[in-house]
Backbone as CSV, one residue per row, in Angstrom:
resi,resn,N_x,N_y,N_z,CA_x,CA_y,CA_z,C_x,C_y,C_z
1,UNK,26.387,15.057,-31.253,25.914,13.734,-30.930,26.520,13.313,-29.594
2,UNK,25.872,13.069,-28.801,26.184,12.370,-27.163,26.262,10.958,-27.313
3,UNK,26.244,10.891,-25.628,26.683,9.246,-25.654,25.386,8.580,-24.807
4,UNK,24.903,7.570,-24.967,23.626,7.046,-24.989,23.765,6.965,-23.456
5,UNK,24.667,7.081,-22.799,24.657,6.885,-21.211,23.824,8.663,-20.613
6,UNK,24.118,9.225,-21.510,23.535,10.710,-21.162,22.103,11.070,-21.399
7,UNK,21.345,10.109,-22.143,20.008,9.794,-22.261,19.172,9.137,-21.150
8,UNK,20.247,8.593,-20.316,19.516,7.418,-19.667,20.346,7.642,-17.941
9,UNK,19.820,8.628,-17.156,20.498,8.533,-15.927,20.224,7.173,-15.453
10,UNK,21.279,7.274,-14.265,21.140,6.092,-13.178,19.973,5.627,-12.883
11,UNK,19.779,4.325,-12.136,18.470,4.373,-11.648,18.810,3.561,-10.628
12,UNK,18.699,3.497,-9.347,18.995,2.370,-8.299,17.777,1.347,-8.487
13,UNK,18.588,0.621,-8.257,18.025,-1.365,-8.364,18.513,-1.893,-7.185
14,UNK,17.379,-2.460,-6.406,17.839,-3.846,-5.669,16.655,-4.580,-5.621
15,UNK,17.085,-6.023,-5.138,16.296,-7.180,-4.872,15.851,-7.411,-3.616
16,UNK,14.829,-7.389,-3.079,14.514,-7.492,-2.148,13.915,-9.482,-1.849
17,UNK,14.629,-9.582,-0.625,13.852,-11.099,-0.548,14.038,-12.173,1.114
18,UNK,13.038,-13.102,1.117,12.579,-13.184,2.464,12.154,-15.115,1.956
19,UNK,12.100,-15.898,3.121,12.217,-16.929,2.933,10.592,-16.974,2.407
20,UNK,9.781,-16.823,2.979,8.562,-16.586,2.516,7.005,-15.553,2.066
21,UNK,6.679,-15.769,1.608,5.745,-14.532,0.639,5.014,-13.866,1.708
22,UNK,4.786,-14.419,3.092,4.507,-13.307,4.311,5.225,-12.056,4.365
23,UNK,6.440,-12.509,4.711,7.642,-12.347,5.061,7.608,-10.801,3.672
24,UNK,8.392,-11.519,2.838,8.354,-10.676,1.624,7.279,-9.012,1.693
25,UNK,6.268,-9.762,1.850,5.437,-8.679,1.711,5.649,-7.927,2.625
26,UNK,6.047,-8.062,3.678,6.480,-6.988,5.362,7.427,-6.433,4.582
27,UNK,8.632,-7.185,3.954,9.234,-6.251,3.370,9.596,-5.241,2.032
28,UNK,8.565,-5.650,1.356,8.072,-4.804,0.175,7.408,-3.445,1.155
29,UNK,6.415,-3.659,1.664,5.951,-2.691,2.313,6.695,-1.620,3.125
30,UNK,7.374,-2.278,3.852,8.966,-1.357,4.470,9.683,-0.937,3.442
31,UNK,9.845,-0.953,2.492,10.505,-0.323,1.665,10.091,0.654,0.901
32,UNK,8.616,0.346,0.115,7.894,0.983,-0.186,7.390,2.185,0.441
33,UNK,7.677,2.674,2.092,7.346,3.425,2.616,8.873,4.508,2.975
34,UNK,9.828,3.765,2.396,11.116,4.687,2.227,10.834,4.941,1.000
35,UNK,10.027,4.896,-0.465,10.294,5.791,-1.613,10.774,4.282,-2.718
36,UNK,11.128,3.301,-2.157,11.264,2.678,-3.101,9.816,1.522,-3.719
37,UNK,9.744,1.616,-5.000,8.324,1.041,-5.821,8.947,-0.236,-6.606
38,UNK,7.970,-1.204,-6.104,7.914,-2.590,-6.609,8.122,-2.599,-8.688
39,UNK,9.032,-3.385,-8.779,9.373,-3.463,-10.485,8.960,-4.386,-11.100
40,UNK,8.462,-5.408,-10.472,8.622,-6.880,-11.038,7.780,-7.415,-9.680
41,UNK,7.329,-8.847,-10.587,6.620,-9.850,-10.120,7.468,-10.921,-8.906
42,UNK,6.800,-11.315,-7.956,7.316,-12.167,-7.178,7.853,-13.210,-7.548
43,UNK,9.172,-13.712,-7.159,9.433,-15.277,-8.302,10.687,-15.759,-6.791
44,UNK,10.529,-16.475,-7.194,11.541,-17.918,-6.323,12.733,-17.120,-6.911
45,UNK,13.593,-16.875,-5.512,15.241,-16.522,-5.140,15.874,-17.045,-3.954
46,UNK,16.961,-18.066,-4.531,17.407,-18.662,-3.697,16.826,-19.742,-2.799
47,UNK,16.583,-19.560,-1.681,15.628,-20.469,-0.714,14.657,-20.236,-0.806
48,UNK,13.971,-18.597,-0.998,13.183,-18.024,-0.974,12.534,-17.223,-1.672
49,UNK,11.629,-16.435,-1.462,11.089,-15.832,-2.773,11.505,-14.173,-2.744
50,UNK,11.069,-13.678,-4.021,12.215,-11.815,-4.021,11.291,-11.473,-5.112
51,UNK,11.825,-10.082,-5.383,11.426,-9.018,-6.285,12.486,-7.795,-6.566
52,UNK,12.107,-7.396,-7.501,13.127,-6.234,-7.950,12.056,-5.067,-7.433
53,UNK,13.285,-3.824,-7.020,12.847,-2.788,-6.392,13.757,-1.899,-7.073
54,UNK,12.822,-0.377,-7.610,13.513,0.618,-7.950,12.882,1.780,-7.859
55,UNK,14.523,2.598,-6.905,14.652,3.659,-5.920,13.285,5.250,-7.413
56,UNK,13.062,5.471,-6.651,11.939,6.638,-7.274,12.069,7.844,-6.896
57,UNK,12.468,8.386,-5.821,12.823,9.700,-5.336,14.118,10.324,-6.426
């Protein structure tokens, strides 16, 4: 019997975010073209609006 961390590698997470949903989207797209894929829905962060991003390569 293992340990449930050995089922489940790493996975990189970050938040990506920009004062506005223009903005945002320039940088979803820039990122998206390094390998990382959109996780989640756009929502109000901070001043501005964000999304969760996770690394796929």
């Amino acid at each position: 019997m293992g340990s449930w961390k050995q089922d489940h590698p790493k996975q990189l997470k970050k938040i990506v975010y920009a004062l506005s949903e223009g903005n945002l989207k320039k940088v979803i797209l820039d990122h998206e073209s390094r390998g990382w894929a959109k996780a989640s829905d756009v929502k109000e962060y901070n001043y501005g609006v964000g999304c969760l991003m996770i690394w796929n390569r």
